[in-house]
N, C-alpha and C positions, 0 to 999 in steps of 0.2 A: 504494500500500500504506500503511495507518497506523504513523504515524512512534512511535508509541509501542509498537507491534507490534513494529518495526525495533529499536526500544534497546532493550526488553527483551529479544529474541531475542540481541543481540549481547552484555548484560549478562550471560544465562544462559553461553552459549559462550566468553565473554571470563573467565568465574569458575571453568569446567572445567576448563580451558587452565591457570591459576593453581594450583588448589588440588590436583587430582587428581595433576601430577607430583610435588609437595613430599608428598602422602602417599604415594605409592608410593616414593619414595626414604628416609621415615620407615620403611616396609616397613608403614604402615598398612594398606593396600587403596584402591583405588580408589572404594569403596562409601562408605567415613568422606571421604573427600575430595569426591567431590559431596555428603553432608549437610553439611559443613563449608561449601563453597563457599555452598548456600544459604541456612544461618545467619546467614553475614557478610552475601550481598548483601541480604536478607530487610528487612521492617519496622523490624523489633525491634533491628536493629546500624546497617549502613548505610546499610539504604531507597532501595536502589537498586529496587526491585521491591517491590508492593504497596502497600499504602496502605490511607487509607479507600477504601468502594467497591469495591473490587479482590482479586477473589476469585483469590488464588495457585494453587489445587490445579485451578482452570481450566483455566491453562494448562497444566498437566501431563496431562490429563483425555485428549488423543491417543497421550501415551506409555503410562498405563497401559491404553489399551485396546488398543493396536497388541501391548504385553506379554503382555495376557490370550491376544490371539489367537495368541502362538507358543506361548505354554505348553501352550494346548488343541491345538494341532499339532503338540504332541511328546507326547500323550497317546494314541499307537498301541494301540488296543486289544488286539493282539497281545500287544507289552510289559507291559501291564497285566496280561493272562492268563497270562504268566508268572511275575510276581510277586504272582500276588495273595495268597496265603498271609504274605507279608510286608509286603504293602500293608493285607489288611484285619485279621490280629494286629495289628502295632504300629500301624495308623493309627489302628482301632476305640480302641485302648485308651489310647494319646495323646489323643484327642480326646474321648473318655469320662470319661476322671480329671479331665481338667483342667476340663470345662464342669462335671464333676457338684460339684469343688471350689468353683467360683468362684459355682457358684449358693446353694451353702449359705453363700457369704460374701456377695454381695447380698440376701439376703431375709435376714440378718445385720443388714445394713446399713439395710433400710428398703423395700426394691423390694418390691414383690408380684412373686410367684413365673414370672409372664408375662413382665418385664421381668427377673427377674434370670436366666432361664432365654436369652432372648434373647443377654444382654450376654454370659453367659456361654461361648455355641456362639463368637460373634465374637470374644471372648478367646482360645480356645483357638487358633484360626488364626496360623501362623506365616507370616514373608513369603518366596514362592518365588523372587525376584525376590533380595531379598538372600542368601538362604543358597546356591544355586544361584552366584551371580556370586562369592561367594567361594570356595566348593569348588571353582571354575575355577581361578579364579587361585591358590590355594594348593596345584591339583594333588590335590586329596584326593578327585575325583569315585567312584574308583572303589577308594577305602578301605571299610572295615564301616560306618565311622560315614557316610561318602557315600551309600551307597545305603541304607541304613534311614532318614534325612535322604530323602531321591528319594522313598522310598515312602510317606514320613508325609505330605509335600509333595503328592502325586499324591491320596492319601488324603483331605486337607485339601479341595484346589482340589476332587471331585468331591461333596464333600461341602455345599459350598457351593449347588448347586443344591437338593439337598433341607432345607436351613434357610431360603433366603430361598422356599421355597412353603410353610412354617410356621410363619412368622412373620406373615403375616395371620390364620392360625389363632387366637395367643395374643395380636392386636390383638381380638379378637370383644366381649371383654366389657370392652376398654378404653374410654378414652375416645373419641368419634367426632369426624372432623375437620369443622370449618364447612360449612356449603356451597360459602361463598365460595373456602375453599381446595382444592377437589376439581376441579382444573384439569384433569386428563387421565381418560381413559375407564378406567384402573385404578384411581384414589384413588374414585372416585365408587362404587367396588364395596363389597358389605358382606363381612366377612373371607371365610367362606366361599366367596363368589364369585370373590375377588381370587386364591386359593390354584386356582381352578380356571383363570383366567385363565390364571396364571403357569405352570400345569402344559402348557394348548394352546398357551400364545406358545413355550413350551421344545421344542415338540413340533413345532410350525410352522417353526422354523429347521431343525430335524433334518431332515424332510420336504423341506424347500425345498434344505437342502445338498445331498441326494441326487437329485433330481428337476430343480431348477432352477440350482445354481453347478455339478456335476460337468459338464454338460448347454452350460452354458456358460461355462467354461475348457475344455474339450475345444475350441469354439468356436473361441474366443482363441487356442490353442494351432495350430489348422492354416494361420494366418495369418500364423506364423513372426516375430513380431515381439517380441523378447524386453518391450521399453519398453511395449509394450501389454497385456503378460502381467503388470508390474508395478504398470501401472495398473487393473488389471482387482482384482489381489488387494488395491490399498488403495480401491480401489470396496468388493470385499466385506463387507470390515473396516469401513469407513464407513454402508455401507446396514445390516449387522448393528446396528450401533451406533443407528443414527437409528431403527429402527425398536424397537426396544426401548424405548427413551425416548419415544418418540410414544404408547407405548400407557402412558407412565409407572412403567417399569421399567429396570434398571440396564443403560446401555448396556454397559458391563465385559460383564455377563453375557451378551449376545448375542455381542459378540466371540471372547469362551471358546469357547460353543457350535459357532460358527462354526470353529473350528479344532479342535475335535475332533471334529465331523462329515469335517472336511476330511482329518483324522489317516490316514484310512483311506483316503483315494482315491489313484488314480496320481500327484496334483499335487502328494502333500504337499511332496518336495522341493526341487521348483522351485519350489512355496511361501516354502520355508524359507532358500533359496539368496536369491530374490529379495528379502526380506522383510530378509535380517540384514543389509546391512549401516546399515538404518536403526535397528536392535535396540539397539546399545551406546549410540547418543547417545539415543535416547528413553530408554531405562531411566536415565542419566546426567539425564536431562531431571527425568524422576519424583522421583529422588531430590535433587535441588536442590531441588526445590518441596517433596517432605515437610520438608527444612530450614531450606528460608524460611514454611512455614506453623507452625512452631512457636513457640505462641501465647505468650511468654514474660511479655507481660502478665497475662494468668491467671495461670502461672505466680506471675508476683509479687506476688498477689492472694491467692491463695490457696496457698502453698505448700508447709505445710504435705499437703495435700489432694492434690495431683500428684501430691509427691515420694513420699507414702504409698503411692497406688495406681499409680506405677510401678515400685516395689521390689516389693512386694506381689505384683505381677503377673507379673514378671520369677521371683521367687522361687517361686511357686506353682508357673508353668510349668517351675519348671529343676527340682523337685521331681518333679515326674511324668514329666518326659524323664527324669532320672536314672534313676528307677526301670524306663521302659519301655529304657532304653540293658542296663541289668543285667540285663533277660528276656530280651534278645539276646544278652545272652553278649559284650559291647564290653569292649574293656581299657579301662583306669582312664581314661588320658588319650586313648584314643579317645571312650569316654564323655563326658569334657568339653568335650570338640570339640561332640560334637552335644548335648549340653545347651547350650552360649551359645551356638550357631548358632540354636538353633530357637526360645529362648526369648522373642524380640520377639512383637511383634502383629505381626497382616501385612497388604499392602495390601486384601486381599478384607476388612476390618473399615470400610474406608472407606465400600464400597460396604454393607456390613450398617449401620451404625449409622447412616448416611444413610437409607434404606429403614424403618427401625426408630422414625425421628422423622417420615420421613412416614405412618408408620403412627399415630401420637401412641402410640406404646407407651413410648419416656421422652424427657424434658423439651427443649427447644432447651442449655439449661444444661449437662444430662447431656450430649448430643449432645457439644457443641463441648468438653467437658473428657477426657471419654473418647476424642475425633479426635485430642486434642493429647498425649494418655496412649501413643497408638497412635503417633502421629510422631514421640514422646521416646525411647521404647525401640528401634522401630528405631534411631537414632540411634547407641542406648547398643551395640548389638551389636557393631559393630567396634570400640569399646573393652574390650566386654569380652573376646572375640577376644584383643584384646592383651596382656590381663592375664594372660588363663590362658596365654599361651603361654608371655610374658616373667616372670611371677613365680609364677603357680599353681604348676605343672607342675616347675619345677626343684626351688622344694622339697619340696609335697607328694605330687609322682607316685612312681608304686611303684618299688622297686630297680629294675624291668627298667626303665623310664623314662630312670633317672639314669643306670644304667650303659649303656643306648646310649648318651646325650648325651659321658658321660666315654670312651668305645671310640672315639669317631672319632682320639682323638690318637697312641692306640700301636702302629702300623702304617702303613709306607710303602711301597709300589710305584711302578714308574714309570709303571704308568698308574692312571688314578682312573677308575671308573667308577660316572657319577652316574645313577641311575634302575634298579635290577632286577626290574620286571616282566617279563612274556614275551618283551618285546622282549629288555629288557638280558640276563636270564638265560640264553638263548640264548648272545650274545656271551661275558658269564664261564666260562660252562661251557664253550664253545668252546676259550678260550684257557687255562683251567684244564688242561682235555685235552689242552692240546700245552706243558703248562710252563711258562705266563706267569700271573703272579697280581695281580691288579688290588685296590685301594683300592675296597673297592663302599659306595656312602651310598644311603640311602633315605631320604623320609620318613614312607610307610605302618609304623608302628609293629608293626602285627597280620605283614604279610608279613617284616617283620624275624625275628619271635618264630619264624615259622613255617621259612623259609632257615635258620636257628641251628640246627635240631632235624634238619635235613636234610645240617649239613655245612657251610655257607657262613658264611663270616666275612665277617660283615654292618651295617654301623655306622649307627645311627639317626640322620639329621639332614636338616635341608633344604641341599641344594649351592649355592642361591643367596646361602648367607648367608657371607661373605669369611673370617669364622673359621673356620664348616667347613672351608670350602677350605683355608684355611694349615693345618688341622688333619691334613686330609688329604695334606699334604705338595705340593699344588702349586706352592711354588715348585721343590720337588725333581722332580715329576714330570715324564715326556714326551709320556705323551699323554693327553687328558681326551675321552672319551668321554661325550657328553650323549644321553643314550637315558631320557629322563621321558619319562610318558607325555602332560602335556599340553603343547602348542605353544610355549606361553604361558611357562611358567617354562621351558623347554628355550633359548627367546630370551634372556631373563633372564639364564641360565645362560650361555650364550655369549658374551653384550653384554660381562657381568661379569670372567668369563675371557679375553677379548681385551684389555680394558684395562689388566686387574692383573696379569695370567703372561703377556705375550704372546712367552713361548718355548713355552708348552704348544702342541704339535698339537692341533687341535680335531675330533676325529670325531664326525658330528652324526645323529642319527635324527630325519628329517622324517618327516610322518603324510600326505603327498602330494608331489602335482609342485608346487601351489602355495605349498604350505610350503617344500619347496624352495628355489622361487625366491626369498622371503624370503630364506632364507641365502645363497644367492647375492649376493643384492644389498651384503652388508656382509662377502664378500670368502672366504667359507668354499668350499674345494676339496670337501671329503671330505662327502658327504652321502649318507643312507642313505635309500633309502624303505622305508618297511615292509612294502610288498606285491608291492615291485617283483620281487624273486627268490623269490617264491612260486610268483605267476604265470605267469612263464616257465618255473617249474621245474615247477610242471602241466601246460604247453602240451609241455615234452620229453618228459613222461611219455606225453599223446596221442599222440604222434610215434612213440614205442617201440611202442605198442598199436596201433598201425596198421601194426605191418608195416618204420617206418623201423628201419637201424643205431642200436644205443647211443650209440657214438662219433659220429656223424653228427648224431644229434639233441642232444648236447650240444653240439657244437662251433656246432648252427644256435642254442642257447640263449644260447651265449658274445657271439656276433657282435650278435646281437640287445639284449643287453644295453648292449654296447660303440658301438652306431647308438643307442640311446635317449638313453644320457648325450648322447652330441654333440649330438642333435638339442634335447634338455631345454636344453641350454646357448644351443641359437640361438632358440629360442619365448619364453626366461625377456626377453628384450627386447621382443616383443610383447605381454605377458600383459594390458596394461591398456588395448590396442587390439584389440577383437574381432574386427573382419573381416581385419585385419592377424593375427592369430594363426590365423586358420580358414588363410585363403590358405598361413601358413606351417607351418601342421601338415599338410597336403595336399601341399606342396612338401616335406616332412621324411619324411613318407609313403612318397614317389613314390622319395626318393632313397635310403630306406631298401629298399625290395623291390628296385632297380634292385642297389645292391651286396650283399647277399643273391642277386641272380639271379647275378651274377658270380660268385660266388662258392662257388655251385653248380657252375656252369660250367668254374672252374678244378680243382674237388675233383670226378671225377666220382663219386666212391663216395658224394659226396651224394645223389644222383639218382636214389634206391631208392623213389619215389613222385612223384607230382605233387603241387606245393608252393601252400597256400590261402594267398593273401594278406590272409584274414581275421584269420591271427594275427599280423598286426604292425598292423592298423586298429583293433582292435580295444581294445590297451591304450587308446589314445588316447581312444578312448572310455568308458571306463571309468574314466579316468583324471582328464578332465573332471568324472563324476557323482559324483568322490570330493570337491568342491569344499562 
């Protein structure tokens, strides 16, 4: 293997390792901490990575196409046909403002109307990749401002395929490229040809996903080899990619394709299953390279010139979010959320303004000032994130804003309970109902305003942050209840609270068996799954409908419940050995129907039916495809 392959691979991983925990303990994000990581290692600081000759965004070039291809495979047409009212409202009109703005500010500037109409569509794209990875981590996926964020995003990314088949259009009466340099069978095309091109190669992946990949992963799949099924989808992703480029078009773009052809077929999952857990370090990969490839020389060349058209740009865009945030009806500070989330460039300008210079529609100059305009502002996003959290927001957000933040301290219970969505509410109103009243913190703002109107004393904050908590009285409290909805800060949450209250009881809501296990491992008793007594309490309901006792079928619900935990307790030491965990879910199985059968046997008023052993095989499998 090439030894310079070797160090930089290790320089990239050795810089993740470094930067990424010191910003997640800043409470940055993880997202500033790989651009950070690849600033330092980059040219321009340490120079551990790049050089002359040495094209950075190269190396990155697998993570963002392996990204392309999950984002098109989470692009369920289904989902889309749900949303579309909100996907093409706010996407149309996001993307509309902002291209029609920035074009009347380039042919302002000097561009003929081709080029500034170009620069403009790829301005307007924001990056999925970063706003997506932090509405993870800060929990906010399925806030207002989350999902019209989703649907701009979804908006954006499908919109990309009909700009870059329009963009040889407004090359027609540009300049024409050498001969010399018309190396592939697409650049040798005159525009009109190229736009027809691009429209049969777009058309030729869609045909080929449905006819030749569904055709063969069905293949793959009866041969029972998960490792093969692994290799087969980064085949797909690879051949997508190599062939798109052979015909001299953007490999990103056949990856995309590739995954939302795939969106729809029986495989997406085990796609998606197989594919993640290479997802965080490629996207971690991407974003070190966009911050070692920022050109800081230019920069200090021209400074002036950047700094303008990154403010500029950042402003433009946060001006038509604003306004498209306000036609949705967002509160103040939910609006600012998705204003500085969305306002970067995003990685789809890499592949436009590449495609745009091999078009000669603007200059190598332009090219490379505008790549580096597009890598500064992502950059700038989780700072400004930071801003509006830690200084925006406290002073200029509206009274309801300030008086959540100030309500978390005038009220104590002995239990806290952090997260009230359907899961948590559930729980409060449970124990509301029998006389216990709980410390409830959220930090969806919109569902705060709405709980208040309904009754519930509700306190605006994020639980992972140590004042909330002391605010909330957990040194005084007994038990803390973690029911967020994502995994991610729920951990956080827990990590945090073991160390600093470890008298608090921890009662925890995992989103599966393998979340779960998670908690298990760092010592948590009390773990709740969130489907787990749904399900069973469906299966008693079948039980009743078929003729069994009430009392019979709940008491078969109880036992059932009571063999899962144990048996969840003996798999969680398996989980990361596969044939070892098949053998001991089979053996957990076996011993779970066997004391069931017993215990039929002692109760005979159980025995008002013949009993399917499909309902206790059955979680288990279901339980798996929750992974």
């Amino acid at each position: 293997m090439n030894h310079t392959f070797l160090q930089d691979a290790l320089v990239y991983l050795g810089a993740a390792i470094l930067f990424v925990p010191i910003a997640k303990r800043l409470g940055m994000g993880s997202v500033l901490g790989y651009l950070l990581a690849g600033i330092t290692i980059g040219p321009f600081f340490l120079g551990f990575i790049g050089g002359p000759g040495k094209d950075i965004m190269h190396f990155a070039e697998f993570g963002v196409v392996m990204m392309l291809f999950l984002i098109g495979l989470e692009l369920e047409p289904a989902h889309f046909w749900r949303m579309r009212h909100l996907i093409l409202g706010s996407g149309a009109a996001q993307v509309g403002g902002t291209a029609l703005l920035f074009l009347v500010l380039f042919i302002l500037v000097g561009f003929n109307w081709q080029a500034a109409l170009a620069i403009a569509l790829a301005l307007a794209m924001s990056s999925t990749a970063i706003v997506l990875q932090t509405l993870r981590e800060k929990g906010l996926n399925r806030t207002e401002s989350g999902k019209i964020s989703f649907a701009i995003l979804l908006f954006q990314d499908i919109s990309v395929i009909p700009i870059l088949a329009a963009l040889p259009l407004l090359a027609i009466t540009s300049v024409k490229a050498a001969t010399s340099e018309q190396t592939t069978f697409f650049g040798g095309l005159p525009g009109w040809a190229q736009t027809i091109a691009l429209l049969c190669a777009v058309g030729l992946v869609i045909l080929s996903g449905r006819f030749v990949i569904v055709p063969f992963l069905r293949f793959i799949a009866r041969i029972h080899l998960r490792e093969l099924f692994t290799a087969s989808a980064l085949f797909i992703v690879m051949v997508a990619a190599y062939l798109m480029e052979l015909v001299g078009l953007s490999p990103a773009l056949g990856t995309f394709l590739a995954g939302v052809v795939l969106a729809n077929s029986e495989y997406r999952h085990e796609l998606e299953s197989d594919i993640e857990p290479f997802k965080g370090i490629l996207l971690g990969l991407f974003f070190i390279s966009v911050g070692a490839s920022i050109n800081f020389g230019l920069i200090l060349n021209r400074p002036l010139t950047i700094i303008t058209l990154v403010c500029g740009i950042i402003a433009v865009k946060s001006v038509v979010l604003f306004l498209t945030g306000k036609l949705n009806r967002l509160t103040f500070d939910q609006n600012l959320l998705f204003t500085f989330g969305l306002a970067q460039v995003g990685e789809f300008a890499f592949v436009l303004f590449s495609f745009m210079h091999q078009l000669h529609l603007i200059s190598g100059e332009w090219t490379d000032t505008l790549m580096g305009v597009t890598a500064i502002s992502m950059t700038a996003t989780p700072f400004l994130l930071l801003i509006n959290e830690r200084f925006i927001l406290p002073r200029f957000g509206t009274p309801e804003t300030t008086r959540k933040e100030a309500d978390a301290i005038d009220l104590h219970h002995s239990v806290i309970l952090a997260g009230f969505g359907p899961f948590g509410s559930t729980v409060g109103r449970f124990l509301r109902a029998n006389g216990v009243e709980a410390t409830i913190l959220d930090n969806d703002s919109d569902r705060v305003d709405l709980l208040r109107k309904m009754g519930f004393k509700v306190f605006y904050g994020d639980a992972t942050r140590v004042d909330i908590l002391k605010a909330a009285g957990a040194e005084q409290a007994k038990i803390l209840i973690a029911a967020v909805g994502s995994p991610e800060i729920n951990h956080e949450l827990v990590d945090k609270a073991r160390q600093l209250f470890p008298h608090l009881e921890i009662m925890v809501r995992a989103e599966n068996r393998f979340d779960a296990y998670e908690f298990m491992d760092i010592g948590i008793r009390d773990i709740y799954r969130e489907t787990l007594d749904t399900s069973v309490r469906m299966g008693i309901d079948v039980l009743i409908k078929l003729g069994y006792r009430r009392y019979s079928a709940a008491r078969a619900g109880q036992k059932f419940l009571k063999y899962d935990e144990a048996a969840m307790r003996q798999l969680a030491a398996h989980r990361h050995d596969q044939s070892a965990y098949i053998f001991t879910a089979r053996e957990q199985i076996q011993i779970q129907e066997r004391l069931l059968t017993n215990d039929r046997e002692a109760n005979p008023s159980l025995n008002d039916h013949a009993w399917d052993s499909d309902l206790f095989i059955k979680p288990y499998a279901d339980d798996r495809s929750e992974r």
